[in-house]
N, C-alpha and C positions, 0 to 999 in steps of 0.2 A: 416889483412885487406883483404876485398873481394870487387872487383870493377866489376859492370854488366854496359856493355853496350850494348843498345838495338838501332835498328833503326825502328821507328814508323813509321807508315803507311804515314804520311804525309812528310818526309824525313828529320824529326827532329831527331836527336843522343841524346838517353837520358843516362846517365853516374850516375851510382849511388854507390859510395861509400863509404864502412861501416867499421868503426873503426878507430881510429885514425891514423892521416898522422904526420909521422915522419922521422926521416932522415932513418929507417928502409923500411918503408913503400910507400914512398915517388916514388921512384923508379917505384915501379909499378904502382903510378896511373898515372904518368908522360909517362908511357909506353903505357897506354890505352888511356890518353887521347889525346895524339901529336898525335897519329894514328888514333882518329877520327877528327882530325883538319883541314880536307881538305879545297881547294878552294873552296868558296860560302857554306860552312856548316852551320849548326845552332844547335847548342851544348844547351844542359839543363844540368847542373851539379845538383844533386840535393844530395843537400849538409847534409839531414835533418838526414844523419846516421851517420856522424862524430860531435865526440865532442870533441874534440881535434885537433890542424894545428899547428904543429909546424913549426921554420922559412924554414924547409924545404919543409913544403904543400906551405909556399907563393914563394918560387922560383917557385914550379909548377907551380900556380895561373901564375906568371909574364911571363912564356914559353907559359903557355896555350892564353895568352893576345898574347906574341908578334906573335906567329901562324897567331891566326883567325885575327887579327888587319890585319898584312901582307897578310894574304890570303882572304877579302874580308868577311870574315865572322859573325857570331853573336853568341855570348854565356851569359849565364843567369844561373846567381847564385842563385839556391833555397834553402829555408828551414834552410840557416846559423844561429845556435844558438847565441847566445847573445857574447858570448867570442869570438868568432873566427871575427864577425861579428865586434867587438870592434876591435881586432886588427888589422883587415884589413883595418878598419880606419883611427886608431892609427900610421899604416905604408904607408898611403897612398895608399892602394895598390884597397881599394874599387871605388876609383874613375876609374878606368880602366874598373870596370864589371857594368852592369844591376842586380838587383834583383830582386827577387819575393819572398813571404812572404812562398809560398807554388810551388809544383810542378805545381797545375792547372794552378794558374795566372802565370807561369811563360812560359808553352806551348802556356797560350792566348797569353803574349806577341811575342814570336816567330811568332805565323802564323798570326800577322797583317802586 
């Protein structure tokens, strides 16, 4: 797994991680991403390089929630493929995020 995170000009954190998230892998996006989860942040996860989340990508997911939740924040799930996108469902766990179909609509939502 390789996770880039970048901060854009407009002081949006965009988080972009590739390859599947497993109790392996897990770890490190948990590491990248609690660390860009500050107070009044705005997180773009963009999701469109993993094809694979196992139940330990959704402990992430529910860490990376209780953060930005707790600390005033916004984050925006992009690009989630159809399986992951199903389970997140399936566990409830999508009601907690925002999504966007793609990265663009996902930075428009951010900076309205």
């Amino acid at each position: 797994m390789d996770v880039q995170v970048k901060t854009l000009e407009d002081g949006i954190t965009l988080i972009e991680p590739h390859g599947d998230i497993d109790g392996s892998t897990a770890p490190l996006l948990q590491e990248k991403i609690l660390a860009a989860a500050q107070p009044n942040s705005r997180l773009l996860l963009d999701m469109s390089g993993v094809d694979f989340m196992s139940s330990a990508g959704l402990r992430v997911m529910l860490l990376l929630y209780r953060q930005i939740s707790g600390n005033n924040g916004r984050v925006i799930l992009a690009g989630l493929n159809e399986s992951i996108e199903d389970a997140m469902s399936a566990t409830g766990f999508l009601k907690f995020f925002s999504t966007a179909k793609d990265r663009e609509s996902g930075l428009q939502q951010l900076r309205q």
